[in-house]
PAKOL-826842 format. One line per field, with one value per residue (C-alpha): residue number from 1; residue in three letters; y, z, x. Coordinates in Angstrom, 2 decimals, decimal comma. Last residue first. Layout:
N
num = (NUM  ...) .
residuo = (ALA  ...) .
py = (Y  ...) .
pz = (Z  ...) .
px = (X  ...) .
END
This chain:
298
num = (298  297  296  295  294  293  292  291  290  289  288  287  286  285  284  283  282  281  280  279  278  277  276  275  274  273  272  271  270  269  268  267  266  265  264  263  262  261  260  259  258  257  256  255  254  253  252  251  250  249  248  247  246  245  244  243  242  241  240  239  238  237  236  235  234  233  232  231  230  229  228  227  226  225  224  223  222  221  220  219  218  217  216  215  214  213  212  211  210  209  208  207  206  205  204  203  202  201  200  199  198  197  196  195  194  193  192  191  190  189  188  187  186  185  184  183  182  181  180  179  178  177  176  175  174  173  172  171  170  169  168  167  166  165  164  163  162  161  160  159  158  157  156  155  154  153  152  151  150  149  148  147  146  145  144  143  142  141  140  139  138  137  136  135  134  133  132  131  130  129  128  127  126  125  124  123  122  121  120  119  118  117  116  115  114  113  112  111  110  109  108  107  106  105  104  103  102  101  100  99  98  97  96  95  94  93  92  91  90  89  88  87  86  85  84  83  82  81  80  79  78  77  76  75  74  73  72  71  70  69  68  67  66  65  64  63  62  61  60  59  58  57  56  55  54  53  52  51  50  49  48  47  46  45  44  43  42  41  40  39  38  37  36  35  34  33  32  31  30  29  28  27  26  25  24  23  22  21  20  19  18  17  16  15  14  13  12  11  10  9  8  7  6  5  4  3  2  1) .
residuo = (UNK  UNK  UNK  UNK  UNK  UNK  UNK  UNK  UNK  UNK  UNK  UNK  UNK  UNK  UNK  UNK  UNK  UNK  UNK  UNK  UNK  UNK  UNK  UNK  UNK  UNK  UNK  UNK  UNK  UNK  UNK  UNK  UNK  UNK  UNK  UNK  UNK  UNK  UNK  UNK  UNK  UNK  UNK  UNK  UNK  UNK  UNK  UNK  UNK  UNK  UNK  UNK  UNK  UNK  UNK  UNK  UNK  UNK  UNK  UNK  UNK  UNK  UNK  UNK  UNK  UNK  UNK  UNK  UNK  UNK  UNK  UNK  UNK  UNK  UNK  UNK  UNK  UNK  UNK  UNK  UNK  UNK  UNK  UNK  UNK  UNK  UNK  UNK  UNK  UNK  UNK  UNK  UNK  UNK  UNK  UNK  UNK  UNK  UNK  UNK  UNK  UNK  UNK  UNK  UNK  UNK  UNK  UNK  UNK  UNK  UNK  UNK  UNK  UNK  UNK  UNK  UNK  UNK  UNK  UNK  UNK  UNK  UNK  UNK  UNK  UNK  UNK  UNK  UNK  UNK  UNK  UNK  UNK  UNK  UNK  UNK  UNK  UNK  UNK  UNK  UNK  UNK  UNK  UNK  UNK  UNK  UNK  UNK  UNK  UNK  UNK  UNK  UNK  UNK  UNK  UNK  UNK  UNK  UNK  UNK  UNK  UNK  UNK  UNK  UNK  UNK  UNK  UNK  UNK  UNK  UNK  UNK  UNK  UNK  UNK  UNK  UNK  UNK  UNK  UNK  UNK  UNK  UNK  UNK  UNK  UNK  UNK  UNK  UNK  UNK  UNK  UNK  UNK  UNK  UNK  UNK  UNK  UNK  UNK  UNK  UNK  UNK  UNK  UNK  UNK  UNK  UNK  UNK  UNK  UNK  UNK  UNK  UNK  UNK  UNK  UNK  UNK  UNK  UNK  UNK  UNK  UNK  UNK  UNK  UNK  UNK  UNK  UNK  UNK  UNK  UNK  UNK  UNK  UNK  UNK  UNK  UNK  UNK  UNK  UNK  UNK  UNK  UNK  UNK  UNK  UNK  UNK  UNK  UNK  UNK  UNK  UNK  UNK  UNK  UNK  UNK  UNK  UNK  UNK  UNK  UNK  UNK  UNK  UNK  UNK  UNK  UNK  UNK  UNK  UNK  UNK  UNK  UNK  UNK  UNK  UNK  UNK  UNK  UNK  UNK  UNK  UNK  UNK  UNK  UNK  UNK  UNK  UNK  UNK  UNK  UNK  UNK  UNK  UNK  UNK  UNK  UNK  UNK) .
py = (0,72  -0,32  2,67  2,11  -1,15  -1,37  1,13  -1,21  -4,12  -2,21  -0,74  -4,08  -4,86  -4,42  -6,65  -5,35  -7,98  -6,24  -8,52  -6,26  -5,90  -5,59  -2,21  -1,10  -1,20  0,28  1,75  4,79  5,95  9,59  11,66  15,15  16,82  16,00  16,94  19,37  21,06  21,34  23,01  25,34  26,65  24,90  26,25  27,69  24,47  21,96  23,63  23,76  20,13  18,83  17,33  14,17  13,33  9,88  7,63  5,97  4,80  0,94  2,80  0,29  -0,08  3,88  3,83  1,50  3,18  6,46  4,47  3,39  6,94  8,67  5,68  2,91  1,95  -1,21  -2,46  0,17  3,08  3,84  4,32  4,43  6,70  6,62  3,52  -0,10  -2,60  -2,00  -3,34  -3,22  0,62  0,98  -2,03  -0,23  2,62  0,56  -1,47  2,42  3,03  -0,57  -0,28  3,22  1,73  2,98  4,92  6,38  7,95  8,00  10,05  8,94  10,26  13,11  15,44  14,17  10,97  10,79  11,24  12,91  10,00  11,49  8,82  10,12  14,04  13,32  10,83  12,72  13,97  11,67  10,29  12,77  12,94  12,34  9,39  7,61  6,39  5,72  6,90  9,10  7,86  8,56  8,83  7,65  8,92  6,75  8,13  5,71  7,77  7,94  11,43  12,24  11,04  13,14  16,58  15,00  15,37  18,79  17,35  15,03  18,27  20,37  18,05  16,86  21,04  21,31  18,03  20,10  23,22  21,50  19,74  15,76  14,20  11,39  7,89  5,61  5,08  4,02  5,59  3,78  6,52  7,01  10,95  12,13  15,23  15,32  12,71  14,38  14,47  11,04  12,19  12,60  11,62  10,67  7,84  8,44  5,33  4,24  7,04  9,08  8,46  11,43  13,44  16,03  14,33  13,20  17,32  18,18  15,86  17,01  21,24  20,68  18,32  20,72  23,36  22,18  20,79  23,79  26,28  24,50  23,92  27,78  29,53  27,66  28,72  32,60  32,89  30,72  27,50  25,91  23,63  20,07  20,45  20,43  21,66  19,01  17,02  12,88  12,62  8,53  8,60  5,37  3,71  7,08  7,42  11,35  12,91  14,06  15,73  16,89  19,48  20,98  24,48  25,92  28,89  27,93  24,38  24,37  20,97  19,18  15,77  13,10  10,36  10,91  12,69  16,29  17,92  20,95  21,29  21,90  21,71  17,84  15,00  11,90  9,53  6,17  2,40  -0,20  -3,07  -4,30  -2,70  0,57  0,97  -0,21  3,26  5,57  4,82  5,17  8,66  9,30  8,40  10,66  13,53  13,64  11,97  14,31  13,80  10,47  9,04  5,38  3,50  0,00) .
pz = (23,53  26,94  28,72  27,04  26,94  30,76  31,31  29,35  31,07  34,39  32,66  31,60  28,11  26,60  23,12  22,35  20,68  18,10  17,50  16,31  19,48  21,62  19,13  19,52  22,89  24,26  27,85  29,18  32,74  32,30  35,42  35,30  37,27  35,39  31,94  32,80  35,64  34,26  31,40  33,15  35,50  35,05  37,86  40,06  39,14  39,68  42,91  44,45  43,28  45,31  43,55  46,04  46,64  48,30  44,85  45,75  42,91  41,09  37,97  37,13  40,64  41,09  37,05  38,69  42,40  40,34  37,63  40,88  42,26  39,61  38,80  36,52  32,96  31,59  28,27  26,72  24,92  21,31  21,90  18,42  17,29  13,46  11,49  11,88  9,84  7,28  9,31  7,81  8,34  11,87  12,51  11,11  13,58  16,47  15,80  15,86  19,31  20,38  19,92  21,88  24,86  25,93  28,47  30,32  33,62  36,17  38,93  42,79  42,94  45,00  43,21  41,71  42,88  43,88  41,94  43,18  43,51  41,03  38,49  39,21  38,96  34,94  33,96  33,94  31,18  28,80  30,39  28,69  25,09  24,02  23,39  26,86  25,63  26,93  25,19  27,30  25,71  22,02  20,41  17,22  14,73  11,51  8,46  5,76  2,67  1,59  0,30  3,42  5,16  3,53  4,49  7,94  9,10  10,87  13,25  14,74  15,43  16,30  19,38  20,14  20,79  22,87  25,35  25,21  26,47  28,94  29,16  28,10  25,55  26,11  26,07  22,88  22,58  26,16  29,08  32,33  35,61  38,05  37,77  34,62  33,36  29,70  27,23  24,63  26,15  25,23  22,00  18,43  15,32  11,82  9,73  6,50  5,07  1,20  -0,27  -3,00  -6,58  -8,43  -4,98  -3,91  -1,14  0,83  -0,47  1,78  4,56  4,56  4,93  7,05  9,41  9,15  9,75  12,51  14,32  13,80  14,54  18,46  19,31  18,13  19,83  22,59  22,76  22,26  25,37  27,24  27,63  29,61  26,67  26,83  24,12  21,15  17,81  15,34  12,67  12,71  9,64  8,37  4,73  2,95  -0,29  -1,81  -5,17  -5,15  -2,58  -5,35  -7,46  -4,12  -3,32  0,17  0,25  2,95  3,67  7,33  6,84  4,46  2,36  0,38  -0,63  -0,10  -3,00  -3,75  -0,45  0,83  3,19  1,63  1,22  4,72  5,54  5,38  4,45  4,63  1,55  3,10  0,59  2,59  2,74  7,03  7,32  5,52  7,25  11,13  10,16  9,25  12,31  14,90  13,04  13,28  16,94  18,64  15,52  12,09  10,34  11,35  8,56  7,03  3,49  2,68  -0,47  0,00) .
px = (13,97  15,08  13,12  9,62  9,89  10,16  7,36  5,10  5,48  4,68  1,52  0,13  -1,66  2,08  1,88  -1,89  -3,86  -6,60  -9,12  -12,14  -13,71  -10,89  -9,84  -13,32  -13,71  -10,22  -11,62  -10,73  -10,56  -9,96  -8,99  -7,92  -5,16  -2,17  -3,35  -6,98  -5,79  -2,20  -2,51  -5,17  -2,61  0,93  2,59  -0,31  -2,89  0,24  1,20  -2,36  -2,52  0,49  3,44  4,11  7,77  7,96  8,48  11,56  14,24  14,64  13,58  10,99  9,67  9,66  7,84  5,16  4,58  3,72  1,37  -0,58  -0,51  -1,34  -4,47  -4,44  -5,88  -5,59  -7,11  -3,95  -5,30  -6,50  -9,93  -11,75  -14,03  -15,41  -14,61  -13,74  -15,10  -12,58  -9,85  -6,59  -5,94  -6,98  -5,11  -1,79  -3,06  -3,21  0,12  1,70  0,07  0,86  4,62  4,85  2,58  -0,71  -1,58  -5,11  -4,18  -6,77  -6,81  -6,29  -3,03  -4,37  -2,43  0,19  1,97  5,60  9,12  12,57  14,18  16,56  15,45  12,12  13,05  14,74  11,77  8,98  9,18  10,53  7,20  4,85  6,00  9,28  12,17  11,71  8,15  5,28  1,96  -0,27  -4,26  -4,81  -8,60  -8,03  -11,07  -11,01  -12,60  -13,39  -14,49  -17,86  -17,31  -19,79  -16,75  -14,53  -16,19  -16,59  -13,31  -13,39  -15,99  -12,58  -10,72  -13,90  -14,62  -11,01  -10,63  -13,72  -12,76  -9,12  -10,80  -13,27  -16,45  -16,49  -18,36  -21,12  -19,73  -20,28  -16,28  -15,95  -15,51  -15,50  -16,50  -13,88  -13,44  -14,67  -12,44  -13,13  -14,11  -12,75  -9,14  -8,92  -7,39  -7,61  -5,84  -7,03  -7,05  -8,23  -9,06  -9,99  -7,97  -9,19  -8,01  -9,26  -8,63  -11,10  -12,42  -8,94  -7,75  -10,63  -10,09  -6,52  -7,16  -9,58  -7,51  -4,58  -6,58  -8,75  -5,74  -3,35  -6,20  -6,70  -3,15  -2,42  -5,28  -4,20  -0,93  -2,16  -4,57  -1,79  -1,96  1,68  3,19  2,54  -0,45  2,27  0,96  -0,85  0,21  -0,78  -3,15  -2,66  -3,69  -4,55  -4,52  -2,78  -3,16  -3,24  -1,06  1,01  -1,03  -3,31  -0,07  -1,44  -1,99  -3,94  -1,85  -1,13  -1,77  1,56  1,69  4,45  4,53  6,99  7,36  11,05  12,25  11,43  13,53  13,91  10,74  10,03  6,25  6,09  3,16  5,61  4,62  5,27  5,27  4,44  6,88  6,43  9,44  8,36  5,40  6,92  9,58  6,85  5,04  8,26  8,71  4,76  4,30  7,57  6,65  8,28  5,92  3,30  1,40  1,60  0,83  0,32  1,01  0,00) .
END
């Protein structure tokens, strides 16, 4: 298949690109700097909404991964940018997706468990109701943004991405400098739930996403086994082979971070992978203390 990738760049789209081409797929990275373009690569700028449909055309499927950095403390002006880059660039692909002479048979799109909100204890699954909040609004217009394609009766793939481990970026790179200090401990009350899913499972997620033509709409791309602060907290320590006695209380997360940090450290999402169970997907770390231990071996 040929298969084009926004985002190819970023912690899940580098690791993506690189499972494509081993497994013989044929990757058409989506980039900004033309300089950088390979044979096969196509240029697009979200900002002027130009994306070159020539050479996007033909593509069996198009994985749409771009999207500025929410780990960033929100200001009036970083938001404005995390929310515009995702309805942009989404815009901006589902039309091309439409327009194409040869349009794709899946666009697989990201998204995040941050639609569901902060929702204390309760299981969420890909029916639940949305959440309230800035990032529940964000996944809202991000994943409404791709329904000029489906109307073009083109799959369209939601994946709604939990905290994926890795050492290389995202959340645990992180965390990892204070907790190999012994400088780690629970946030908050700890009792919050974290949904994660491992590096290698995100990317076998998406390829599944693309194989599976029953699948379509939202799908919760998190490990089967979500655990609290405090229980992901005592995991990493274990890992790491280092205490975990240094809470971060909530007052300081809310005057540190501020909203960032209400809604990302504070906020509890107990997410439940439905769809992927449901159509046979076997995740290779189900279990978060597995999963730590890939995630700082590989």
């Amino acid at each position: 298949m040929r298969i084009a990738v926004t985002g190819s760049t970023g912690l899940v789209g580098s690791a993506l690109v690189e499972a494509l081409v081993a497994a013989g797929h044929t990757v058409s990275r989506v980039m900004r700097d033309q300089r950088k373009l390979g044979a096969g690569d196509v240029f697009w700028n979200p900002d002027t909404a130009y994306v070159d449909t020539v050479q996007l055309d033909g593509s069996d499927a198009i994985v749409h991964l771009a999207g500025e950095t929410i780990s960033e403390r929100w200001t009036p002006a970083q938001k404005e940018m995390i929310h515009g880059s995702r309805l942009r660039g989404t815009q901006l692909i589902a039309e091309a997706a439409r327009a194409m002479f040869r349009p794709p048979q899946v666009l697989v799109s990201a998204s995040a468990t941050g639609w569901y909100g902060d929702r204390g204890d309760e299981v969420l699954r890909e029916d639940s109701k949305p959440g309230k909040g800035y990032l529940a609004d964000v996944c809202r217009d991000w994943e409404t943004a791709t329904e000029v394609a489906s109307r073009a009766g083109i799959r369209v793939v939601h994946v709604r991405t939990g905290i994926v481990l890795s050492a290389k970026g995202g959340a645990l790179k992180k965390m990892l400098p204070p907790f190999r200090m012994g400088l780690g401990g629970k946030i908050g009350s700890g009792r919050q739930y974290m949904s994660w899913i491992a590096l290698d499972d995100t990317v076998g997620a998406i390829l599944h996403a693309i194989n599976t033509a029953s699948l379509k709409g939202a799908v919760n791309v998190v490990a089967p086994a979500p655990v609290t602060n405090l229980q992901f907290t005592k995991a990493l320590g274990k890992v790491l082979g280092r205490p975990t006695i240094a809470p971060l209380p909530a007052f300081v997360v809310k005057m540190v971070f501020g909203e960032m940090g209400e809604e990302l450290l504070l906020g509890s999402q107990r997410v439940e992978p439905t769809q992927l169970l449901a159509t046979g997907f076997s995740f290779r770390y189900p279990e978060i203390e597995g999963a730590l231990r890939r995630a700082l071996v590989a």
